[in-house]
MARLUMBA-227030 format. One record per atom (N, C-alpha, C): atom name; residue number from 1; residue in three letters; z, y, x. Coordinates in steps of 0.02 Angstrom, whole numbers, plus 50000, padded with zeros to 5 digits. Layout:
! MARLUMBA-227030
REC atom   n res    zz    yy    xx
REC   CA NUM ala     Z     Y     X
...
END
This chain:
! MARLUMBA-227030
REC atom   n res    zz    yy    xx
REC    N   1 unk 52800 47218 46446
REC   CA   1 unk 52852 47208 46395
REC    C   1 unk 52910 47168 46422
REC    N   2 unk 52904 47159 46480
REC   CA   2 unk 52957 47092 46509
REC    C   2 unk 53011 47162 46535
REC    N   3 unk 53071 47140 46562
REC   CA   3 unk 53101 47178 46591
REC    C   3 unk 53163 47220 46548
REC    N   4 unk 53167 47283 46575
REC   CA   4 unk 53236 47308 46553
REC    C   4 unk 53195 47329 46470
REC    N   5 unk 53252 47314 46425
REC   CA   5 unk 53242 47338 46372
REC    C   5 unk 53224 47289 46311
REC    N   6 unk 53155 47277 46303
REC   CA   6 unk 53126 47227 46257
REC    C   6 unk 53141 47162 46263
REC    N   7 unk 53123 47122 46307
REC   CA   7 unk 53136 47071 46331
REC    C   7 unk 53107 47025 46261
REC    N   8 unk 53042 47019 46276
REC   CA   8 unk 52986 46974 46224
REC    C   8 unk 53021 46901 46238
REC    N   9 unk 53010 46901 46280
REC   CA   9 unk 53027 46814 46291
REC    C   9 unk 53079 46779 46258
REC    N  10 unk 53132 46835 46235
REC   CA  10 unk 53202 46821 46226
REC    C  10 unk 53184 46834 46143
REC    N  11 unk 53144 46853 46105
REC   CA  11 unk 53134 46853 46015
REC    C  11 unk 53131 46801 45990
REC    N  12 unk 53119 46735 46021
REC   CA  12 unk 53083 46677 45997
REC    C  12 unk 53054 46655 45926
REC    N  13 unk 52991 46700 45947
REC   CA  13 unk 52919 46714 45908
REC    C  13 unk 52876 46651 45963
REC    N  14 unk 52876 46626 45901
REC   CA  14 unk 52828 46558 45925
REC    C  14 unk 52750 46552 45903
REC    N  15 unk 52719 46612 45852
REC   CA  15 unk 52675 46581 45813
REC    C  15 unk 52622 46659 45868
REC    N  16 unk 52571 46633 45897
REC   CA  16 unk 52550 46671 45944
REC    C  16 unk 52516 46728 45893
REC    N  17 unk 52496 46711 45822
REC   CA  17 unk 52481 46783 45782
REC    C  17 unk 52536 46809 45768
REC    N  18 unk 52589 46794 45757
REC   CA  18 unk 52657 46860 45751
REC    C  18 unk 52678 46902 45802
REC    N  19 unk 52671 46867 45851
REC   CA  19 unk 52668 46903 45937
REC    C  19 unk 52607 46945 45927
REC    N  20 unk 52556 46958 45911
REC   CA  20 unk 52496 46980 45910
REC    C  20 unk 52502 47062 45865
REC    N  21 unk 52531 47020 45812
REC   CA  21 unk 52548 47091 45751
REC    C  21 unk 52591 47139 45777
REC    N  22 unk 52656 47109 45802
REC   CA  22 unk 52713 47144 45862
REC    C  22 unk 52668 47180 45904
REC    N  23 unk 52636 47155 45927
REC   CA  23 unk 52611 47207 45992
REC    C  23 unk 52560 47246 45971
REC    N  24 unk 52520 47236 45911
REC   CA  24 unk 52464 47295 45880
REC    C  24 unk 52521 47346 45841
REC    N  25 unk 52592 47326 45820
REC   CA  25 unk 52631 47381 45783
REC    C  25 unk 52656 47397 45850
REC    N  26 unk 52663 47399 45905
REC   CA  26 unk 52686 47419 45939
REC    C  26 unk 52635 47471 45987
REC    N  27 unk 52588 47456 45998
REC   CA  27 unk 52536 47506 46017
REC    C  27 unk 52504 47565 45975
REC    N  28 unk 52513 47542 45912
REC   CA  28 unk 52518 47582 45849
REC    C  28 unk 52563 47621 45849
REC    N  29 unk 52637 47620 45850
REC   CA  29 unk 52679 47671 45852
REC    C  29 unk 52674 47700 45929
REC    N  30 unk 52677 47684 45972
REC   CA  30 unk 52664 47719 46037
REC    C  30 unk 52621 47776 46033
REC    N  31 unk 52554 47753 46008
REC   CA  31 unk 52513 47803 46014
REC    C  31 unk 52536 47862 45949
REC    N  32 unk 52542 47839 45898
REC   CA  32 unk 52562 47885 45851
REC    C  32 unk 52623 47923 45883
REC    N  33 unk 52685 47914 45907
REC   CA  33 unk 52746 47946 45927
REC    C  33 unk 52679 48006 46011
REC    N  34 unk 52653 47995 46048
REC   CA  34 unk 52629 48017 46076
REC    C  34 unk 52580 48080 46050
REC    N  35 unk 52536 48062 46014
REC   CA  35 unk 52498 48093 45983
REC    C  35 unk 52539 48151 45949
REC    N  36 unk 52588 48157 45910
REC   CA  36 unk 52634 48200 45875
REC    C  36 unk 52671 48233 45930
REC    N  37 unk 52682 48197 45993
REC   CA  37 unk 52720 48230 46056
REC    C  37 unk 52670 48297 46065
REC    N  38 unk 52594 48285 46073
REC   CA  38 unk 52553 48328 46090
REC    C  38 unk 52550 48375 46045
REC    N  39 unk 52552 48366 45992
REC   CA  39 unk 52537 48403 45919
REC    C  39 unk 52582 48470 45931
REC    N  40 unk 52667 48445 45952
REC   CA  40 unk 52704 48489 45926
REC    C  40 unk 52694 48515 46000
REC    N  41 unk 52678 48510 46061
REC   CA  41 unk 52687 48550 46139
REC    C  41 unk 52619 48608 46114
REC    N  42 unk 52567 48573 46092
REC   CA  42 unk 52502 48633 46051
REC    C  42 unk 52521 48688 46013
REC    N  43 unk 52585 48672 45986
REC   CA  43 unk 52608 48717 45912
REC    C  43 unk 52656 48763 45945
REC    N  44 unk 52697 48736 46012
REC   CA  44 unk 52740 48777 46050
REC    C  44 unk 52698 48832 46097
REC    N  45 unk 52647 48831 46114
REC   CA  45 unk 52605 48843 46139
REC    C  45 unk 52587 48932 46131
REC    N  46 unk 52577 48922 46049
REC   CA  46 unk 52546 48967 45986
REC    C  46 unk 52591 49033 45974
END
C-alpha cells in the first residue's frame, strides 16, 4: 500500500482498528471488482 498512488502513511488514521476496516474494505472491493472481471471474460466467451 506504500508507494505510487495510496500512500497509507499520508491518511493520518491513527486508531489501528480504522486502518484495519480500510484494508478489509479494501480487499473486499478488490476481490469483488476481480471476481466480476472474470464473470464478464466467461460471458464473452459464450
Amino acid at each position: 500500500l506504500k508507494g505510487r498512488g495510496f500512500n497509507l502513511e499520508n491518511t493520518r488514521l491513527t486508531d489501528p482498528r480504522r486502518v484495519k476496516k480500510l484494508i478489509a474494505v479494501l480487499a473486499i472491493s478488490f476481490c469483488w471488482c476481480y471476481l466480476t472481471g472474470e464473470w464478464q471474460h466467461d460471458q464473452k466467451k459464450r
